[in-house]
Structures are given as C-alpha cells and as structure tokens.
C-alpha positions in Angstrom: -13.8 22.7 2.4 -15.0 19.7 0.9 -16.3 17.2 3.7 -17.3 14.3 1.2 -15.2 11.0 2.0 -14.9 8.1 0.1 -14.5 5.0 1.9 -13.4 1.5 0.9 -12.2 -1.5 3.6 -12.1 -1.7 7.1 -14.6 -3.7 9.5 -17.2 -2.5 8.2 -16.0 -2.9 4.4 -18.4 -4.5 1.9 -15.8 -6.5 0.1 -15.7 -10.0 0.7 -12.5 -12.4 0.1 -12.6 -15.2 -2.5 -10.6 -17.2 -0.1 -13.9 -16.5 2.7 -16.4 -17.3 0.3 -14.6 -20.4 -0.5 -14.5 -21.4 2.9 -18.4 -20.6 3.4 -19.1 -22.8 0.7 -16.7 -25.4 2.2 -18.9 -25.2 5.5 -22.4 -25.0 3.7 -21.2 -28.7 1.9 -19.8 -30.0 5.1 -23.0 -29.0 6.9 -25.2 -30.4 4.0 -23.2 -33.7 4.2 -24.0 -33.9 7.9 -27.8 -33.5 7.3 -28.1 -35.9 4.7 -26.4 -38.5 6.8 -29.0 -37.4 9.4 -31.9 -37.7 7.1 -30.7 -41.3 6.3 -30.1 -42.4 10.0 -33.6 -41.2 11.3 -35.5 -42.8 7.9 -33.8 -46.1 8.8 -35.6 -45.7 12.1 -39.0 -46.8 10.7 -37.7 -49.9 9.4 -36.4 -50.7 13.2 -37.9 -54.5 13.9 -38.3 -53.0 17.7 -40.8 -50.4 15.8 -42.5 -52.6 13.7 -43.3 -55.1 16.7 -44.9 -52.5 18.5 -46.8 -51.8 15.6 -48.7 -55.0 16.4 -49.3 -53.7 20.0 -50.4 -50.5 19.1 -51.1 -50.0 15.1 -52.5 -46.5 15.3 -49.3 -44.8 17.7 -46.7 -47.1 15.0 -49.0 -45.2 12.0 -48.6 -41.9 13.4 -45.0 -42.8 14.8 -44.2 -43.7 10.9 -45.8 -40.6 9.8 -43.5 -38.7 11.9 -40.5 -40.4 11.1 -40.6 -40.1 7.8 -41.9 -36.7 7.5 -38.3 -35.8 9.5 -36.3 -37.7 7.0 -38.1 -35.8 4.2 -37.3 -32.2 5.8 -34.2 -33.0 6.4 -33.4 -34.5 2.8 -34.9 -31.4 1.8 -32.7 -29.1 4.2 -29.6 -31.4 2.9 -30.4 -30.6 -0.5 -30.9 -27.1 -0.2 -27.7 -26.5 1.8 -25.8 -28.4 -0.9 -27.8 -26.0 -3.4 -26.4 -23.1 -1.6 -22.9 -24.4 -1.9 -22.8 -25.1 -5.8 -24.2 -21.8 -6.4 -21.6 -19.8 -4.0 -18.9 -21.7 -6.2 -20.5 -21.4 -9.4 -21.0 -17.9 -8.6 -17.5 -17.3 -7.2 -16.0 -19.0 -10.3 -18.3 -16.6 -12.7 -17.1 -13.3 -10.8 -13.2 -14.6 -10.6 -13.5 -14.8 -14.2 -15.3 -11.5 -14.6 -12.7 -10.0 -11.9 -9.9 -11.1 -13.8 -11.2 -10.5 -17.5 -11.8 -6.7 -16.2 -8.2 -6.6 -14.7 -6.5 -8.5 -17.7 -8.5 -5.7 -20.2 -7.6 -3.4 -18.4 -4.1 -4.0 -18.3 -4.0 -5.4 -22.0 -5.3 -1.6 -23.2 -2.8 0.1 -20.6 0.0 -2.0 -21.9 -1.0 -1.6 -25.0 -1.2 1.8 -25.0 2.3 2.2 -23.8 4.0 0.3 -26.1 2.6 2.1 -28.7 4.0 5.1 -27.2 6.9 3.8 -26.5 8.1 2.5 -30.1 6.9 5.7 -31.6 9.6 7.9 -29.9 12.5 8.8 -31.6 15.8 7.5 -30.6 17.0 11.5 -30.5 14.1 12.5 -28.7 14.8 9.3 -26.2 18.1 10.2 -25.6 17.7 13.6 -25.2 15.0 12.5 -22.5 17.5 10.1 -20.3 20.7 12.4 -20.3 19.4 15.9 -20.6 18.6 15.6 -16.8 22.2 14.2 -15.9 24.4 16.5 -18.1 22.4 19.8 -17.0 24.4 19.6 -13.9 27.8 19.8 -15.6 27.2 22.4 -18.7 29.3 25.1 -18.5 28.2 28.4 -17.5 27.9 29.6 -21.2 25.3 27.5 -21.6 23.3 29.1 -19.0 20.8 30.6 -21.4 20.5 27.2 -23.6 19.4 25.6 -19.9 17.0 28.1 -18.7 15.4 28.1 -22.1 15.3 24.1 -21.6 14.3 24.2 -18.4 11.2 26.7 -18.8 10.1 24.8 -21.7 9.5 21.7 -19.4 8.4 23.8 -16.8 5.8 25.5 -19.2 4.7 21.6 -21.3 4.1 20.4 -16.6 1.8 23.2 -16.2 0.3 22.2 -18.7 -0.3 18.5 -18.0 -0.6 19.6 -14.2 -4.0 21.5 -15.1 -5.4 18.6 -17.3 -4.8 16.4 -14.4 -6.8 18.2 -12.2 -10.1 17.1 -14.8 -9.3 14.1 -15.6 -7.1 12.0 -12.5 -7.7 8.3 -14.2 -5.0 9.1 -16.6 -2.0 9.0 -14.0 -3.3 5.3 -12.9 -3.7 4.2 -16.6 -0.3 5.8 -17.7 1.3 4.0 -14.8 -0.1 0.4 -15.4 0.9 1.0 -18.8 4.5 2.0 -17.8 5.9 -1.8 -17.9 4.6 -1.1 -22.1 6.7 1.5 -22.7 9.6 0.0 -21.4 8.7 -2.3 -23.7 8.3 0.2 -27.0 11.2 2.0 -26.5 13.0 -1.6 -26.8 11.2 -1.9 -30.1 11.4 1.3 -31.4 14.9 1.5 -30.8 16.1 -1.8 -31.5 19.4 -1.2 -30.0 18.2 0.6 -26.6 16.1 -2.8 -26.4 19.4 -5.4 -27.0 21.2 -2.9 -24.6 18.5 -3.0 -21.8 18.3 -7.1 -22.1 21.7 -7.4 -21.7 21.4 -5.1 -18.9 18.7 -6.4 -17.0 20.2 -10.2 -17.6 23.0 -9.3 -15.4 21.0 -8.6 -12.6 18.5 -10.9 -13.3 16.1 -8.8 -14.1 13.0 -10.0 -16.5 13.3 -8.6 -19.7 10.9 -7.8 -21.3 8.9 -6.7 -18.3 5.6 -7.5 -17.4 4.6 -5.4 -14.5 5.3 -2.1 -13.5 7.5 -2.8 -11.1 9.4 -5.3 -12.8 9.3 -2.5 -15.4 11.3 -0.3 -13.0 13.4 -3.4 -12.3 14.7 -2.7 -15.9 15.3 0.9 -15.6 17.2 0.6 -12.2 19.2 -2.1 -13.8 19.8 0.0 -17.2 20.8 3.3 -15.3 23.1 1.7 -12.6 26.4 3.5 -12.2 24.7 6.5 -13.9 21.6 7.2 -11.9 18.9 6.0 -9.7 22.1 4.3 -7.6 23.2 4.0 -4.1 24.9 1.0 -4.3 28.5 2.7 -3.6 26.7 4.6 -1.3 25.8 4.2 2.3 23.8 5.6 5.2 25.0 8.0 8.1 22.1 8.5 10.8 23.1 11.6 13.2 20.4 12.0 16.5 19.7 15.4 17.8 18.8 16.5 21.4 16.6 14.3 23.4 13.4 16.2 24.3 10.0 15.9 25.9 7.3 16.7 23.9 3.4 15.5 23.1 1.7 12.9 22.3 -0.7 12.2 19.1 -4.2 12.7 19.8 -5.6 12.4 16.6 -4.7 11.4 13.1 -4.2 15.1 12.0 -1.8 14.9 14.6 0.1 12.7 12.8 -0.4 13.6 9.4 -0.4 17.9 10.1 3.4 19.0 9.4 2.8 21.1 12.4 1.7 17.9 14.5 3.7 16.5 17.0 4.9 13.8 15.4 6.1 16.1 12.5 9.6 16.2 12.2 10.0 18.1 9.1 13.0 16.8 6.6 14.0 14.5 9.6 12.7 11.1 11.0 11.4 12.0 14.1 10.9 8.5 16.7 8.2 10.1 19.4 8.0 7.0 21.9 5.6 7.0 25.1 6.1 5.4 28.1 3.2 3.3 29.5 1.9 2.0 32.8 2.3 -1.4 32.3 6.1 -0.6 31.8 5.5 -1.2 27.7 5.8 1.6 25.1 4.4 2.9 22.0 6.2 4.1 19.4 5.3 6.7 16.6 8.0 7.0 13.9 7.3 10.2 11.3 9.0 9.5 7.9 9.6 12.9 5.6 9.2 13.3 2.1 10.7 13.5 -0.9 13.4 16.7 -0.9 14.5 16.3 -4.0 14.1 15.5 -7.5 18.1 14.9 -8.5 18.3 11.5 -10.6 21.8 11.5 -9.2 22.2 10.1 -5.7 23.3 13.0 -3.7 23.3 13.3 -0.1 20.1 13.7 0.5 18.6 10.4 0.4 14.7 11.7 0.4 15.5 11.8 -3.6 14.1 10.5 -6.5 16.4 7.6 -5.9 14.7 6.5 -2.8 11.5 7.0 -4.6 12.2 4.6 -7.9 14.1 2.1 -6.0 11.2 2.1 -3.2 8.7 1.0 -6.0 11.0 -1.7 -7.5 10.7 -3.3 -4.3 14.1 -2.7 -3.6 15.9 -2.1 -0.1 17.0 1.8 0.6 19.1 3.6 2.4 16.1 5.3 3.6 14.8 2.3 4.8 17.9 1.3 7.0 18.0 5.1 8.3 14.5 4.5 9.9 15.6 1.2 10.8 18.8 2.8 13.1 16.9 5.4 13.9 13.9 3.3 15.7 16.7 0.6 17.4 18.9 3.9 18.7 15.7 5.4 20.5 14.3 2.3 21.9 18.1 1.7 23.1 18.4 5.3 24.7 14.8 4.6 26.1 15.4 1.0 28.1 12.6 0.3 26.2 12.9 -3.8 26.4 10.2 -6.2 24.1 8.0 -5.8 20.9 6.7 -2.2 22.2 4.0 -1.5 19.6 5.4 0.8 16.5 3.2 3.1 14.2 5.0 4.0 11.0 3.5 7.3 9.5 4.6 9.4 6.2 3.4 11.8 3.2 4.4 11.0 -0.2 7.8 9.2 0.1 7.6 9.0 3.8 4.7 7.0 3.1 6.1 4.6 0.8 8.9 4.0 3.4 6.9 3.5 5.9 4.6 0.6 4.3 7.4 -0.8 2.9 8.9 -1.5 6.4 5.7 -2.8 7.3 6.1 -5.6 4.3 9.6 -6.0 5.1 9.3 -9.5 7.1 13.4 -8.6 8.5 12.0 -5.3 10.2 8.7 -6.9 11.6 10.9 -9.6 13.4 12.7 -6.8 14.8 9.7 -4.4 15.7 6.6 -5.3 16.3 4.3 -3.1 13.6 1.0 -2.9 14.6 -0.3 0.4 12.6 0.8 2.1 9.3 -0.6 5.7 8.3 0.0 7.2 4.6 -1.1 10.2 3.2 -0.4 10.8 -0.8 1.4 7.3 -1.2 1.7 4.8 -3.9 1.2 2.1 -1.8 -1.6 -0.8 -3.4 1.7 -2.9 -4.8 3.1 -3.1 -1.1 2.5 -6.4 0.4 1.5 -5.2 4.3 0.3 -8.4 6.1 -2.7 -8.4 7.6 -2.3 -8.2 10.9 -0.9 -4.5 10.3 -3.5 -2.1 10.2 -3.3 0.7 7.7 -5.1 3.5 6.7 -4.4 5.6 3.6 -5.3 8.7 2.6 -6.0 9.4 -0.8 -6.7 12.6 -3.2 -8.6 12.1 -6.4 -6.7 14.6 -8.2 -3.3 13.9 -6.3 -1.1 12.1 -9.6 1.9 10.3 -6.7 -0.9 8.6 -5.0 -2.0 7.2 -8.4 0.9 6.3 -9.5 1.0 2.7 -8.7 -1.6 2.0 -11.0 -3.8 -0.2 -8.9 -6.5 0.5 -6.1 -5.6 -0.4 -2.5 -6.5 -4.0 -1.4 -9.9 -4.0 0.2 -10.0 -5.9 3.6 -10.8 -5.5 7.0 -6.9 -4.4 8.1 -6.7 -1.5 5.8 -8.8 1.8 5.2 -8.3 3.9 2.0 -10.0 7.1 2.5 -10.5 9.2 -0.6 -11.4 12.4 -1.2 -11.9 14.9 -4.2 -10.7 18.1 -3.9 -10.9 20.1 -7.2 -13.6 21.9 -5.6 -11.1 23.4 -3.1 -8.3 23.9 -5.4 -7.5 27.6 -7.1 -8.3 28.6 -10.2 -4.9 28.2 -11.3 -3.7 24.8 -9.3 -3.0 21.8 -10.9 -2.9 18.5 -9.9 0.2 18.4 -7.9 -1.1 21.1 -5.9 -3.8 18.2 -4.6 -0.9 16.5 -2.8 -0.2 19.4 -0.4 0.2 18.5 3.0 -2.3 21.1 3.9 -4.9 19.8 2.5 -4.0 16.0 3.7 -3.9 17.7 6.9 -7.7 18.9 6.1 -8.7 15.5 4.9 -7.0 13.9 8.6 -9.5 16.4 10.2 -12.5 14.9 8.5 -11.0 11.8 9.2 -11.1 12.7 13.0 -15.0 14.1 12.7 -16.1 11.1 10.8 -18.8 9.0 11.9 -18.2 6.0 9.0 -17.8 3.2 10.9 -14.7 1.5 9.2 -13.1 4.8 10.2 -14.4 4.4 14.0 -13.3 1.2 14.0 -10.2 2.2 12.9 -9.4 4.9 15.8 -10.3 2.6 18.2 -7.7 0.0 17.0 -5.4 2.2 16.9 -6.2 4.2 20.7 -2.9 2.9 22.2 -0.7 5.3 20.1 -4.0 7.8 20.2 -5.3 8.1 23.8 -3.0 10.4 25.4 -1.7 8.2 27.9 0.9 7.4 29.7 4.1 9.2 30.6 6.0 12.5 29.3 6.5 11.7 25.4 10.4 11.0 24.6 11.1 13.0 21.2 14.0 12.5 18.9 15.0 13.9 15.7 17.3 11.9 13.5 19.2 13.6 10.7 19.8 11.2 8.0 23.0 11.9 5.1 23.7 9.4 2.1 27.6 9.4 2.2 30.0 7.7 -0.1 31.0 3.8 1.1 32.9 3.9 4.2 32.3 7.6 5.2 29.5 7.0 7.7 30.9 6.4 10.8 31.5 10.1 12.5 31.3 10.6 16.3 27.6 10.9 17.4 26.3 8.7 14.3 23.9 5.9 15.2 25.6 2.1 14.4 
C-alpha cells in the first residue's frame, strides 16, 4: 500500500495570504513611521538650550553627551529607513507575484477555454443531439429495440474503458477538461448556431449568463437548457423517513468516519450519530452517502446525477434539505438544546453535500459547523468560511475529485491530503477505480498514522467528535425519497 502523502494547508501550511502579507507590510510602514518620528524627537535633543548651557559647565560630558545623541538619531534613521525598505519590497514583491499568480491562472484558463471551444464548435449538430437525448429516450424504446440499445450501450461502455485506463497515466486531463467545460458550452453555441440562440434564450429566463464564463456558470446554462427534461427537481420534493433509534459507537478516528464499515457509515442513508457530553452539550456526526445513481432523469432517488450537477451550479438540493430535516429531527428526539458542535462527513456526492452545507450561511445559523470531512469530492469551488475546518482527501488518479477544475484553497482551516495510488491499482483498473471507498478508507488509515503536523494539528482540532467521550452514542438512520410535489408528507416522515 502506498504510504506517500501529499500535504498542502493546515497550521503548519507554507502558503501565506496576500491579504496577511498586506497587513505585515502595513505594520512594517506603521512601525517605520514610528521610528522615524523617534529618530527626529531624540536629534532635536541636542539642540535643547538646557543642553547647550551645560555645555559651558561641563564641555567634555556635553561633547560626549552630543556624540551620543546623535549617534541614536542616526541608528534609528537608519532602522526607520530600513523598516520602510522592508515594506516597499513586501509590496513590490506581492504586486509582482499577484501578477505572476494571476497571469498563470488567466493562461491557464485562456488554453482550457480555449481548448473547449474548439471542441465544442467542431461537433456535429447530429452527433450533439444524439449525445443529449440518447440518454433520455433509452428509457422509453420499445422492447424491439433491445438489441439496437445493448449495441449502444456496450459501445459507450467499451470507448469509458478506454478513457478510464488513459486516466490512470495521465490525471491532469480531468482538471483541464473541466476548467475548460464553461468553452464548450460555449462551442457548441457556435458550432450550432441555433443550439447557441436556443440556450441564450434559455438561460435569459432564468437569468443565467450567457455566454458563460466559469464552469459553474457553465452548468448554470445546462441546468437552465434541460429544465423540464432533465437535471430537475423543481416539481419535485423531499420525503425524509427515520428508522429505529439505536445505541451505537462513537468515531475514534478519521477511518472511522470515512471506512463504509465505520460507525458513522450509514450506507445509502444519512446516518445523524450524536453523543452526549458531560457538560450537558453534544457532538454531532452526520454521514452523507453517495451518488446511487447515474439517471439524468430525476427519479426517486435523489443521490442522482441530478443532485450531483445542480450541487456544482451552486444550487439548493433536495439532498441538501434532507440532511437538513434529518440533523433538526435527531437533535429534537435528543433534547439536545444550543449550537452543539456538527461534523458533516461524505464520499463523492456525500461530500459535496456536506461542504456545501458548510457554505450555506441559512444552515450555519441553524447548526453550528465546526468540522467538514470529504473524501473523493469536487469541492475547491465551495466557499466554506474559515472558521470551518475541513480536511479533504484526495486521489491523484480519482477523475470526480478533479472535476472541479481548481486546487483546494490553501489556508490554515483546511487540509487537502493527496495521494497517488496507481501503484496500488490492478493491472486492469482505471481511473474510476481510484475513487473506491476502499482505498479512501486506506488513505484515512495513513491519515490516522501520520506524523505531518498540519495533519496532527488537524486531529487535535477536531478531538471533541474524536476522543471517545462522553455518553452511549445516539444512532439514527434516515431514509431519504424524492417524491412528486405534495406527496411527502406520510405518517413517520420528518417535517
């Protein structure tokens, strides 16, 4: 197993803000300032008449009491000067690696975009439409066409085994395809002049920025073009059912709450695991699952691709609201009273949710979010605050967690732990087969054993949830159904 870790952020990050180094420089000039006006108030000492007349006194004591003077007003003209220095060239140099920063990021996202338009406008307008409705007429072809559908479906299966090995080799593509995702929109638009006037007109009427310039404004447009048709739960909403109140453990470790066999793990259900503590406070673990399935339809199981798009358009789910219910109905059942202290925790999807919560400012002024753990997540577009602590766990070769097309922010609140594991794969794996929970339940291991101290740091912060502690553990399961509007109050559904 491969034991190398990557680590970026955390206390003991190397990445310094622009808005700190700002500030330093503020406090060098201020501090310069100060000994400048102290150099000038202790040379206008020698010129003191008091001085002078006891110069006539004593000559030789008002010589060496000159010396002296002036000597201090020199060395602190030159401390002044030097401070100021310091302060010119921390802006100067902050200004030169802004610009650098930003002409990388702007290059990079020129080629990306670039790239994808290209791709975009060179795509047939058969071969596009085949592409958006293929996957939502299969469903309703007649049984005659069974053979015409396997044959369909085994060619995509055959071209994704394909891609899914290359992947595996080369991992910076899924990044660079995804930042490049807001050009495509874009060429299709131009290749296909009329798919372009259609998806204006679309995303005008939800006020949508056409054309797009991000990649999430970018899925902005496709939500808005394939409302009423797909990637929609608008008519739909949420019915959350819980399950038997049991008594079971409490995390001890971050495998814990990663490990689908942990006890947090609540398979395709949320699973609230809340622990009573001696001060008469809890702490609150909430699990999120995955994505079940790949539908572009909204069906009834809302851990769909529908969840998953909408999530990174920054849009509200279902989902969202389940583990919203969910949280409120086990606190209620509980007594628990006050901001108890919440963990959110997922893989994949579940991950996406749960950072999204965390940026949600509505759910944070209902729960108070202290910690956020991801494993296999898109989440670097998320906006977590940063008195939320999050670590991430990452797989080079992994294509979902890439698929926001940026690298996590580096600060002291959040830990991104990478980790190749082509080395560990099969012979015959591909790339998806890097965002197995297995082997993000190895990586939380090494995670545990670890001895970086961003990572230390990190377990400490987060002990409360992690010390085993406190009373018997309050587990409950919450079965979450996306049901057509009005159909979600049954008896035993959560309000």
């Amino acid at each position: 197993m491969s034991r190398e870790l990557t680590v970026t952020g955390g206390t003991h990050g190397l990445a310094v803000s622009f808005e700190e180094l700002e500030d330093g420089a503020q406090v060098l000039e201020v501090v310069g300032r100060d000994v400048a006006e102290t150099a000038v108030r202790v040379g206008a000492t020698a010129v003191e008449p008091a001085l002078a007349l006891a110069g006539v006194v004593a000559p030789v004591e008002y010589l060496a009491a000159e010396a002296a003077v002036l000597d201090c007003a020199r060395d602190a003209v030159g401390v002044s000067t030097q401070v100021l220095a310091t302060a010119e060239t921390t802006r100067a140099a902050l200004g030169l690696y802004r610009a650098g920063e930003q002409a990388a990021e702007a290059l990079f996202d020129v080629a990306a975009t670039s790239v994808g338009v290209a791709v975009g406008a060179s795509v047939p307008t058969t071969a596009l439409a085949a592409a958006l409705f293929t996957p939502l007429l299969l469903p309703r072809l007649p049984m005659v066409g069974a053979p015409a559908t396997a044959a369909l479906v085994g060619l995509g299966l055959g071209l994704g085994q394909e891609v899914d090995e290359l992947l595996v080799h080369a991992p910076g593509l899924v990044p660079f395809v995804a930042e490049g995702f807001d050009g495509l929109v874009i060429g299709l638009g131009r290749g296909t002049p009329a798919l372009g006037t259609w998806l204006r007109w679309r995303s005008g009427r939800l006020g949508v920025p056409y054309p797009p310039r991000t990649q999430q404004e970018a899925l902005q447009v496709v939500v808005a073009a394939t409302g009423g048709i797909a990637l929609d739960e608008s008519d739909h909403e949420v019915r959350v059912v819980p399950h038997a109140v049991t008594v079971g453990r409490a995390p001890r470790s971050v495998a814990d709450l990663v490990d689908d066999s942990g006890p947090t793990s609540g398979g395709s259900r949320v699973r609230v695991v809340g622990v009573p503590r001696a001060d008469g406070s809890w702490t609150w673990v909430v699990d999120v699952p995955g994505t079940q399935s790949f539908a572009p339809r909204a069906g009834e199981n809302p851990w769909d691709l529908t969840s998953n798009v909408l999530l990174a358009a920054g849009e509200q789910t279902l989902t969202m609201q389940a583990v919203t219910r969910a949280l409120a109905d086990a606190q209620r059942r509980t007594g628990s009273v006050g901001r108890s202290r919440v963990l959110l925790g997922g893989r994949s999807q579940g991950g996406l949710t749960a950072a999204a919560l965390a940026a949600d400012p509505r759910f944070r002024s209902r729960f108070r979010v202290t910690h956020v753990v991801t494993a296999g997540a898109p989440v670097a577009g998320l906006d977590v605050p940063d008195d939320v602590s999050v670590l991430s766990l990452e797989h080079t070769e992994d294509p979902v967690a890439g698929l926001d097309g940026a690298d996590n922010p580096d600060r002291e609140g959040w830990v991104t732990v990478e980790r190749r594991v082509a080395d560990v794969l099969g012979p015959d794996d591909g790339a998806t087969d890097a965002h197995a929970t297995e082997l993000y339940a190895q990586t939380a291991h090494l995670v545990d054993e670890s001895d970086d101290p961003s990572l230390r740091s990190w377990r400490e912060g987060a002990d409360a949830f992690l010390d085993g502690e406190g009373g018997d553990p309050v587990v409950i399961d919450y079965a979450v159904e996306r049901v057509p509007a009005g159909m979600s109050a049954v008896a035993g559904s959560v309000p």
